[in-house]
C-alpha positions, -999 to 999 in steps of 0.1 A, spaced: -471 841 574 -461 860 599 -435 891 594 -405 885 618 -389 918 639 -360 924 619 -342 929 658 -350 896 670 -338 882 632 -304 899 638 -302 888 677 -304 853 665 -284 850 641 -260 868 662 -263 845 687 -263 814 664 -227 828 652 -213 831 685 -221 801 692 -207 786 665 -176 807 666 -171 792 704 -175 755 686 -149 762 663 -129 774 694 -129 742 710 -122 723 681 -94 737 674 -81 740 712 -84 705 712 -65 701 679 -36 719 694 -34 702 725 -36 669 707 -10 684 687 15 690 716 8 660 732 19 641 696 53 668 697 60 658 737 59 622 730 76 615 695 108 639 715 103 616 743 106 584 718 130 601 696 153 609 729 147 572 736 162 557 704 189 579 700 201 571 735 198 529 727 212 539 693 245 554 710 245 526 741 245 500 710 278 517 693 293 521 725 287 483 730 294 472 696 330 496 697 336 480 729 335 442 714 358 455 679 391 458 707 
């Protein structure tokens, strides 16, 4: 077997951790952006149920006089 240079040994794993690092990264970009998409729409649906959830009282008040 061959001795490896103890420089090119460091450089890769260097280079294998970066690039893992920059993986990681977009995973958990991804994640968060997922993330506020999820928070954007259950406002948006939430918004949406509360305002047919106050159209139905007003209705249903309206029909009691």
């Amino acid at each position: 077997m061959s001795q490896i240079d103890p420089a090119v040994s460091e450089g890769c794993r260097r280079t294998v951790g970066v690039s893992a690092l920059r993986r990681l990264r977009r995973l958990v970009d991804e994640e968060n952006a997922q993330e506020r998409s999820n928070a954007f729409w259950a406002f948006r649906l939430g918004l949406a149920f509360a305002l047919a959830a106050g159209l139905l009282l007003l209705w249903l008040a309206n029909r009691v006089h």
